[in-house]
C-alpha positions, 0 to 999 in steps of 0.5 A: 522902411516899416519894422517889426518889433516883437518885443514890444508888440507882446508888451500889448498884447490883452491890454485891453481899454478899461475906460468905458466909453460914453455911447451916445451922439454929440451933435453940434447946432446947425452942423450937417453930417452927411452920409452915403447909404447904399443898399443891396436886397434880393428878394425870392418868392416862392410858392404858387409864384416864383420869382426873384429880382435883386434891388439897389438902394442909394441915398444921401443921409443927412443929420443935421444938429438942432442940439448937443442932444437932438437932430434932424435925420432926412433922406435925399437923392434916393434912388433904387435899381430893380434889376437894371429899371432905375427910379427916382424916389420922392424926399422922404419927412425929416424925422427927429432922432435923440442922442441914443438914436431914438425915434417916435416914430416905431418903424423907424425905431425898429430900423434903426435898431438895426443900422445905428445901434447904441448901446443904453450904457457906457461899455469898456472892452469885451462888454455886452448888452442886450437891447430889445426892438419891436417891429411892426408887421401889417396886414390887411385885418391887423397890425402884429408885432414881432419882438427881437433883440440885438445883442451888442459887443464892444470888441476894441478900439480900432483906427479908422480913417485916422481916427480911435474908434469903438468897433461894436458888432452885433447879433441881430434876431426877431420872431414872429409874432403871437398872431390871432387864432385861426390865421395860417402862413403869416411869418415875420422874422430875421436873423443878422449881424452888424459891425458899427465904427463910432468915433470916440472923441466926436461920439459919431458913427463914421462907418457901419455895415449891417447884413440881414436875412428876413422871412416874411409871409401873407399867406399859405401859398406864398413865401417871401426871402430877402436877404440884405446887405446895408453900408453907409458911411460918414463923408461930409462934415 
């Protein structure tokens, strides 16, 4: 029988963990996290055209370390499901990604500022910081950049799955781009949220779950919409 102590639970009550925990990935050498990614996007079309249809992406997401400080990130068993048509995708490169989760390649860190955030800090509870990320928006004339931040808050320790871990939650939001003179109905921007589960002891995610809302537009006459919830989560180590 589980009982309920008052007393003891006002005790706790705004103690807050003043030790700044240290936000950054530890990996071990030649060991493989594994995780299940999943995806569900609608997308609606408006304008001259309308149309809507909802996408389902699944993979596997592998790290696996090189170092205490590196690892390799690829994609297997990738899969997506476009209103009941289902397609195998093609393995995607590996990419290398640092302990801050940062990537040469910019499309990649723009994705991942969103999925696998860190703060550049060590935060204690109820402390924020504003990271900035870029992302790429191409044209059949040029390449713009939409410039956006993700606002990121340690609200407590938790436990998940037996484990302490920092919950991180996040305001996501970019704008459009300063595009050229003369260019009319080109739109990049979005607005989201994030909730993150990073293991405290062994400095890994374990869980994160990302929504988002994105506009996107090539010209005057059509009007992109996508709305997109992201969950993955540690299943192997």
């Amino acid at each position: 029988m589980k009982y309920f102590y008052p007393f003891l639970a006002l005790l706790f009550i705004g103690c807050k963990n003043s030790t700044p925990v240290d936000f950054e990935w530890k990996f071990d050498q030649g060991k493989t996290y594994t995780y299940a990614y999943n995806q569900v996007s609608n997308n609606k079309i408006s304008g001259l055209s309308e149309d809507e249809s909802t996408a389902l992406l699944k993979l596997t997401m592998e790290l696996v370390g090189e170092s205490d400080s590196l690892a390799m990130l690829t994609f297997t068993e990738a899969t997506i499901e476009i209103d009941g048509n289902t397609e195998n995708l093609p393995q995607a490169p590996g990419m290398a990604m640092t302990s801050k989760g940062k990537f040469d390649e910019n499309a990649s860190n723009a994705l991942f500022s969103m999925l696998m955030i860190l703060p550049k800090n060590n935060l204690k509870e109820d402390e924020s910081e504003t990271i900035a990320f870029e992302v790429p928006f191409y044209t059949s004339t040029a390449v713009y950049t939409s410039t956006g931040t993700n606002e990121l808050t340690f609200k407590e320790v938790v436990d998940y799955n037996g484990h302490q871990c920092a919950l991180l939650e996040s305001v996501i939001a970019y704008d459009d781009p300063e595009f050229a003179e003369g260019t009319e109905g080109l739109a990049n921007n979005g607005t989201g949220s994030g909730s993150y589960y990073f293991d405290i002891e062994r400095r890994i995610f374990l869980k994160n779950q990302i929504e988002i809302e994105m506009s996107t537009s090539y010209d005057v006459n059509t009007q992109t919409a996508v709305s997109t919830k992201i969950e993955f989560e540690l299943v192997e180590e």
